[in-house]
Backbone as a ProteinNet text record, in pm:
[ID]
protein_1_A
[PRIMARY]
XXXXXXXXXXXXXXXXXXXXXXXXXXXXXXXXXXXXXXXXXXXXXXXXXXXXXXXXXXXXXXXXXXXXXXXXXXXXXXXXXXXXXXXXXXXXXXXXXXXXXXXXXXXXXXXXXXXXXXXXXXXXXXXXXXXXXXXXXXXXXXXXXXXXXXXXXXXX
[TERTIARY]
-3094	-3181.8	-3165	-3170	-3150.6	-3261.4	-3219.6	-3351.1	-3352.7	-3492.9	-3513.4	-3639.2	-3595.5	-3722.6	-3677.7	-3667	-3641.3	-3544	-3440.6	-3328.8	-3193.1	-3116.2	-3011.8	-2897.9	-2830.8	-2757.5	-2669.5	-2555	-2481.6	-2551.3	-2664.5	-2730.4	-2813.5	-2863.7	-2934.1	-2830	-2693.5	-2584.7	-2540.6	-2496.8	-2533.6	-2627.1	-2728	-2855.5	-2844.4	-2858.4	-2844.6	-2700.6	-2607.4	-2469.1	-2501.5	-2573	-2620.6	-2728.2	-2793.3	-2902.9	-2851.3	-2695.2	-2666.9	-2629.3	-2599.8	-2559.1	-2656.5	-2743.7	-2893.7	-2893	-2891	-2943.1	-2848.5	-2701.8	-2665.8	-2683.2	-2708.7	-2697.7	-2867.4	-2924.6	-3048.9	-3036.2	-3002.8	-2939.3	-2880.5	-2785.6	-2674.6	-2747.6	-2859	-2931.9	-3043.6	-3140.2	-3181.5	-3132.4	-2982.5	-2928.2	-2915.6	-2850.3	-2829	-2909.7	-3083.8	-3176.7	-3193.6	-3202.1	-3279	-3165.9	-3089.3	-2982.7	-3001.3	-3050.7	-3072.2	-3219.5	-3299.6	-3447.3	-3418.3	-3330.9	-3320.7	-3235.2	-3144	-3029.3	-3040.2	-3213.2	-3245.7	-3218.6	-3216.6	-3237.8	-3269.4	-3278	-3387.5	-3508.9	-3534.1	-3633.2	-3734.6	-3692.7	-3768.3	-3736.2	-3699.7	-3771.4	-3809	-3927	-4052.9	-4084.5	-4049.9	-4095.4	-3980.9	-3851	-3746.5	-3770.7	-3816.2	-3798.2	-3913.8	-4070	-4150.4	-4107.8	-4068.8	-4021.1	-3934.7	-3806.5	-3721.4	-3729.1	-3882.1	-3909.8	-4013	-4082.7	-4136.8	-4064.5	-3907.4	-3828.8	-3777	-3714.7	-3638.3	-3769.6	-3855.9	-3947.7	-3973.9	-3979.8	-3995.6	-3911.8	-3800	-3617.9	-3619.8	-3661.7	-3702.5	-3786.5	-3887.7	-3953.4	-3845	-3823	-3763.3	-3629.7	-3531.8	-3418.2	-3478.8	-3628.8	-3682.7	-3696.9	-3777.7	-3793	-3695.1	-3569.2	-3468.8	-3413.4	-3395.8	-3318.2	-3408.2	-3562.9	-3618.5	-3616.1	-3566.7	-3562.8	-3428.9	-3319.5	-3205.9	-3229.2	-3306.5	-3293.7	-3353.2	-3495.7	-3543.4	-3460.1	-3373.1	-3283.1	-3151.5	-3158	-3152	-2972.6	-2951.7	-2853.5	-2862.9	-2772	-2748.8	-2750.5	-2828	-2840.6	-2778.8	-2622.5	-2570.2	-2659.1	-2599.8	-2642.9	-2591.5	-2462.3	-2352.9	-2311.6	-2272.1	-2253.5	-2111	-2044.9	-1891.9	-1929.7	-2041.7	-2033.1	-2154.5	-2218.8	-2278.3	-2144.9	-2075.5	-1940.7	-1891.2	-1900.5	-1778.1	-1849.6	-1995.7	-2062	-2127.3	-2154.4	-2216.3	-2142.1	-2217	-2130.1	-2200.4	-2323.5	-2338.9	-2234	-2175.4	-2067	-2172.6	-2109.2	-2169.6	-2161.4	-2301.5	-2319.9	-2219.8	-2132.9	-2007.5	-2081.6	-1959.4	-2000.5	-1988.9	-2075.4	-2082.9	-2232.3	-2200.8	-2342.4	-2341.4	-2459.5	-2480.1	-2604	-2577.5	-2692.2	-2814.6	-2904.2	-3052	-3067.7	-2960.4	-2969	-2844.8	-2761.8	-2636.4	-2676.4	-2795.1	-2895.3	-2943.3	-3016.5	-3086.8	-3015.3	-2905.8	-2856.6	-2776.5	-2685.7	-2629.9	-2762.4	-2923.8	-2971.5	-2977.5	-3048.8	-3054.2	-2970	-2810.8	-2727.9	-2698.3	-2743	-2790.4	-2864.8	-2981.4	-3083.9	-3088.9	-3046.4	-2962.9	-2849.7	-2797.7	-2644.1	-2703.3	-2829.7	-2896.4	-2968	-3037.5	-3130.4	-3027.1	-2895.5	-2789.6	-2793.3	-2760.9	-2711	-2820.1	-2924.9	-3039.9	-3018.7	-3009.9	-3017	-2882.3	-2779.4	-2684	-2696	-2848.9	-2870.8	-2962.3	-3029.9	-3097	-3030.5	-2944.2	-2895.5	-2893.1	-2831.6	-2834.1	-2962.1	-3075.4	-3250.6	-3284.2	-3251.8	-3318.1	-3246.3	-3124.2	-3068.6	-3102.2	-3141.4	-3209	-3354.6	-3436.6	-3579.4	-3622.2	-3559.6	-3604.9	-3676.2	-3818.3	-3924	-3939.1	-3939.6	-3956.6	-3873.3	-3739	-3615.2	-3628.6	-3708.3	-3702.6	-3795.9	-3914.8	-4024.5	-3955.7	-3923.3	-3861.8	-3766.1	-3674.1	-3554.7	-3643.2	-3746.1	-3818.9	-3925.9	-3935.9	-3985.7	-3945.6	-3812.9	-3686.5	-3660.1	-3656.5	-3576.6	-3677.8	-3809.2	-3888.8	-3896.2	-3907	-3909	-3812	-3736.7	-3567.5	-3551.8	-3645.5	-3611.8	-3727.3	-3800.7	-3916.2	-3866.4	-3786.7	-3742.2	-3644.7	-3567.6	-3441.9	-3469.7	-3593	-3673.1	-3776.6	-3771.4	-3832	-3749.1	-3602.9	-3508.3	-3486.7	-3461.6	-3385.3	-3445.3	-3627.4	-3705	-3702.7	-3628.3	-3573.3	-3470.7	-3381.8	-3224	-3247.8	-3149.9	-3106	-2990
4120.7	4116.8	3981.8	3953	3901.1	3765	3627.1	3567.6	3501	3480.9	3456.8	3355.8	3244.3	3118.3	3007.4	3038.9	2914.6	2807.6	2839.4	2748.7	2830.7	2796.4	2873.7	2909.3	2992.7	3001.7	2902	2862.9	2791.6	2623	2615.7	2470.9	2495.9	2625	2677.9	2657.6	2735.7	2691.1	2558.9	2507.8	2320.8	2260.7	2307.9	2244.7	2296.2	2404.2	2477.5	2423.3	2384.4	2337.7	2181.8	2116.3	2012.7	1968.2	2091.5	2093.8	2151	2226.8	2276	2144.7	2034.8	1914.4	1819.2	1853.6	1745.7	1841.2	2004.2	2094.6	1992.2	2041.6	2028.3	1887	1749.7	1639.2	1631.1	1687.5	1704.3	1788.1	1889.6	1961.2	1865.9	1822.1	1721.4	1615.8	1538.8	1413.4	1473.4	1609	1653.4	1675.6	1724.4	1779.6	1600.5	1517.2	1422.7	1333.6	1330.4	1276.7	1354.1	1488.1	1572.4	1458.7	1460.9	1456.7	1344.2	1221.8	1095.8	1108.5	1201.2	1211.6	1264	1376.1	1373	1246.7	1212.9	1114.2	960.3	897.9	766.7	720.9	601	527.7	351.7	316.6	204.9	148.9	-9.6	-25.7	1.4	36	82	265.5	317.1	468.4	538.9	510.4	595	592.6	434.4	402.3	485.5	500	598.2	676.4	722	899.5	908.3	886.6	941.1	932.1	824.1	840.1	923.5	914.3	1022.6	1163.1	1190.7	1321.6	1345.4	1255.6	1234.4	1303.6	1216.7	1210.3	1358.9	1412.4	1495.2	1689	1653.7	1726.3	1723.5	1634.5	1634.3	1665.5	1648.2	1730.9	1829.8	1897.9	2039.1	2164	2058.5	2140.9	2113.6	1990.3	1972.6	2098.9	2106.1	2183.7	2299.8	2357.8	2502.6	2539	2351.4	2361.2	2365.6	2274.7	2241	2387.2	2447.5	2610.5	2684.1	2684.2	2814	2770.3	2642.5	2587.1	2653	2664.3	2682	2815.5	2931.7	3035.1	3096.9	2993.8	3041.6	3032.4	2934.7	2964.6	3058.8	3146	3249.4	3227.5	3086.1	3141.6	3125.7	3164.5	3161.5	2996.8	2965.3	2848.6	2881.3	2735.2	2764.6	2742.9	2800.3	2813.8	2807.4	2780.3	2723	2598.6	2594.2	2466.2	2453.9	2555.8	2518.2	2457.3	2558.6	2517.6	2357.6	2369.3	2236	2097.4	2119.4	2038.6	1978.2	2130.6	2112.7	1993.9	2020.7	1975.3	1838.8	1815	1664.2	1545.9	1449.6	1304.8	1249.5	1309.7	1223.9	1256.7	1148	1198.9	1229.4	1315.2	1337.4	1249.1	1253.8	1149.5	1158.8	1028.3	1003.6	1075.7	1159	1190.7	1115.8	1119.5	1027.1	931.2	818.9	726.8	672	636.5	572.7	508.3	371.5	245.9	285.6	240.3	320	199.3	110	7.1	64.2	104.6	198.7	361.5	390.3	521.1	440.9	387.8	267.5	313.4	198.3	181.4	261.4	365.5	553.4	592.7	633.8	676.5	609.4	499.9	374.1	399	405.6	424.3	597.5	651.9	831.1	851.4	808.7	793.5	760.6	637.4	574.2	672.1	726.8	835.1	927.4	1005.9	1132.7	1113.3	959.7	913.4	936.4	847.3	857.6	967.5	1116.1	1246.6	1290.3	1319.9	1340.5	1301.9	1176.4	1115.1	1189.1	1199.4	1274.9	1399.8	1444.1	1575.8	1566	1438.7	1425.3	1488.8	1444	1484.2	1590.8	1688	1856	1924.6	1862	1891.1	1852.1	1745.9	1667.5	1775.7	1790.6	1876.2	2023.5	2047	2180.9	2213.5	2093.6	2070	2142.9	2154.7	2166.6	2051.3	2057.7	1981.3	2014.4	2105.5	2168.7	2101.8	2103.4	2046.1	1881.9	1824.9	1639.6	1658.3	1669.7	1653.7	1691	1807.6	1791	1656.9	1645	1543.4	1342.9	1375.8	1274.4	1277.9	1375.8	1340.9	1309.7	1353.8	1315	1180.2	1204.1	1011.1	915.3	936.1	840.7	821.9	954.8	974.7	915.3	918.8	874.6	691.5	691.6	499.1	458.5	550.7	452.4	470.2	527	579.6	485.8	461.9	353.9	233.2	225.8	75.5	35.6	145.4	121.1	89.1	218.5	167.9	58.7	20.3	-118.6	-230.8	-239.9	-334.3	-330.4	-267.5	-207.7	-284	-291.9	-344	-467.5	-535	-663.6	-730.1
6034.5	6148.1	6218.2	6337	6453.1	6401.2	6383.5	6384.2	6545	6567.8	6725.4	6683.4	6681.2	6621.9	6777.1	6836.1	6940.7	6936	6847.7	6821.3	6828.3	6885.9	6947.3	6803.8	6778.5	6668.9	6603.5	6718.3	6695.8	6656	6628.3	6606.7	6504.7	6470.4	6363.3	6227.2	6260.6	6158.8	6112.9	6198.9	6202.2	6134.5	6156.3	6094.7	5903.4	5900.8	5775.2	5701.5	5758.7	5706.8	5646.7	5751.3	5650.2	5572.6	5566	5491.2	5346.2	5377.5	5242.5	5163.9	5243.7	5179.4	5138.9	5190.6	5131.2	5022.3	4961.2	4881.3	4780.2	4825.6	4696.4	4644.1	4725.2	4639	4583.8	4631.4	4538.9	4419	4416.3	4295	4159.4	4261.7	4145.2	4101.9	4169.6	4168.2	4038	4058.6	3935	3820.8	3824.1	3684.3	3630.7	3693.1	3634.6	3564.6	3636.6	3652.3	3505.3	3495.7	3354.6	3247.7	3252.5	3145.8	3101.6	3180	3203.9	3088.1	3159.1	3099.6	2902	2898.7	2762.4	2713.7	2728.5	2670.2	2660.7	2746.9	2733.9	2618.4	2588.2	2487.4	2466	2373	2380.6	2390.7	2397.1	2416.3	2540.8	2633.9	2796.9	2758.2	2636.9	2637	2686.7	2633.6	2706.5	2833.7	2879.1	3020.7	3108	3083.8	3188.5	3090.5	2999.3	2978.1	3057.1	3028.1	3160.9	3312	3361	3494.5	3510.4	3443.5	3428.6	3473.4	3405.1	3383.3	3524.3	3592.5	3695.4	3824.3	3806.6	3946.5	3957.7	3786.1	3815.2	3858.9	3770.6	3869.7	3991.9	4059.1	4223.5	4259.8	4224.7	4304.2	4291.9	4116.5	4122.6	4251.3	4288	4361.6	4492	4531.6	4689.8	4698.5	4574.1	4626.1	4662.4	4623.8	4630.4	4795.1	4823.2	4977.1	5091.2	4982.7	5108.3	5135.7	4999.8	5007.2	5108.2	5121.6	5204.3	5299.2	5353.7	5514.6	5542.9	5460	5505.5	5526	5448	5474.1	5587.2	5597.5	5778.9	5897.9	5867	5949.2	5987.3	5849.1	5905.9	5854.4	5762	5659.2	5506.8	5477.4	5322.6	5251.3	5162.8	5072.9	4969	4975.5	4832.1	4703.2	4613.2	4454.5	4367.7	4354.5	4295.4	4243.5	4082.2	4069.3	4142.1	4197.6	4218.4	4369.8	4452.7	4620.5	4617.1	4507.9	4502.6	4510	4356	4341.8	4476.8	4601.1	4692.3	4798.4	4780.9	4912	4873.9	4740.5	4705.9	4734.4	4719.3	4773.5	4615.2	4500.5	4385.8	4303.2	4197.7	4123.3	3988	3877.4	3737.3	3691.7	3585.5	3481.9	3375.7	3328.9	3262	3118.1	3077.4	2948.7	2823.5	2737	2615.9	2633.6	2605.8	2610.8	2735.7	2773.3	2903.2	2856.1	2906.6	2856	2991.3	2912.6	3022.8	3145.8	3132.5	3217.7	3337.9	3280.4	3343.3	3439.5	3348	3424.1	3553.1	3549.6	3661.5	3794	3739.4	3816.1	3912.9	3825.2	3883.8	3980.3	3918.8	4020.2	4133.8	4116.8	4220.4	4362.3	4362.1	4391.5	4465	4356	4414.8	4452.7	4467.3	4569.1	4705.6	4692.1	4876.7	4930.7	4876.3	4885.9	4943.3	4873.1	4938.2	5083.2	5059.7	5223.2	5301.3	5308.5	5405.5	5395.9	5332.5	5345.2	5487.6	5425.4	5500.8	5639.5	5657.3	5805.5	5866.9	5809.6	5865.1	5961.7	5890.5	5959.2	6092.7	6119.2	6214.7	6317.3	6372.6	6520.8	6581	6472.4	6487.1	6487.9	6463.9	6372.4	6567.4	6589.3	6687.3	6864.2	6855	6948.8	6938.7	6813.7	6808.2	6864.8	6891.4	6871.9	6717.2	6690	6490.1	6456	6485.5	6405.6	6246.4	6234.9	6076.6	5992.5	6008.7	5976	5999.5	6089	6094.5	6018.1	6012.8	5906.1	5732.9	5734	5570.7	5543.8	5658.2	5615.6	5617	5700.4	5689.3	5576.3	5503.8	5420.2	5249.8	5250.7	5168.7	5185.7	5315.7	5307	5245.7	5292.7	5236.6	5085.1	5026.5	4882.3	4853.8	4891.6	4770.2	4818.9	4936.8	4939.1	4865.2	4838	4758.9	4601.1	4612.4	4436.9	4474	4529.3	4534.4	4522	4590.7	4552.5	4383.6	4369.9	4232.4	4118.1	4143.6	4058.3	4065	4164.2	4201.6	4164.3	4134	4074.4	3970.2	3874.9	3763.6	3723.3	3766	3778.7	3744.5	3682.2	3649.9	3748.6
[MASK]
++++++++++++++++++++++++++++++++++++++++++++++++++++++++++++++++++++++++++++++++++++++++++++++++++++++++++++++++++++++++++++++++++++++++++++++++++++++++++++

């Protein structure tokens, strides 16, 4: 069926094309974040396994949101770890041990990666008059710089 929301097709696709790219580095930013949350270790523990477990819940819910924005528009949201793979800019967490000072710092780093993603999409959101679409991406960006800033008060 025909969607008819006040945004012309060819900018609706646009918009949804880089929203599949905010999906997937939120995707990749949770799996890593969980893995991070089971695999801590040391003396700061508890303190990044609770946060840990904090962040990667909130990504949980956001990929739910970023996916039904993409679908009001009327396309398909990947779901794939392969079309995630194709479209992320976070790399995977190195397998084996990773020092919880080395976690830090990976999200830290994946956090700022996703804000830039996000802002990427302004232009197409903004030429569309897609308010719906600036308000979600503005409200990502904020989340992930205040998480970038926390990591980062974190960091050595």
């Amino acid at each position: 069926m025909k969607v008819d929301i006040g945004i012309p097709e060819e900018q609706r696709v646009e918009i949804a094309r880089g929203l599949s790219k905010v999906l997937a580095d939120t995707y990749t930013l949770y799996l890593k974040t969980h893995n991070f949350h089971w695999n801590v270790t040391g003396p700061m523990f508890n303190t990044l396994h609770l946060m840990f477990e904090q962040q990667y819940t909130e990504l949980q819910t956001a990929v739910d949101v970023i996916a039904e924005r993409i679908r009001s528009l009327g396309e398909r949201a990947p779901g794939s770890y392969i079309e995630f793979k194709e479209l992320t800019v976070i790399p995977e967490a190195e397998k084996g041990g990773t020092s919880a000072e080395e976690m830090i710092k990976a999200l830290l780093k994946d956090h700022e990666a996703v804000a830039k993603t996000a802002r990427t999409v302004f232009p197409a959101a903004e030429k569309g008059n897609d308010e719906a679409t600036a308000d979600l991406l503005t409200q990502r960006i904020q989340l992930h710089e205040k998480t970038a800033w926390m990591l980062r008060a974190m960091a050595s």
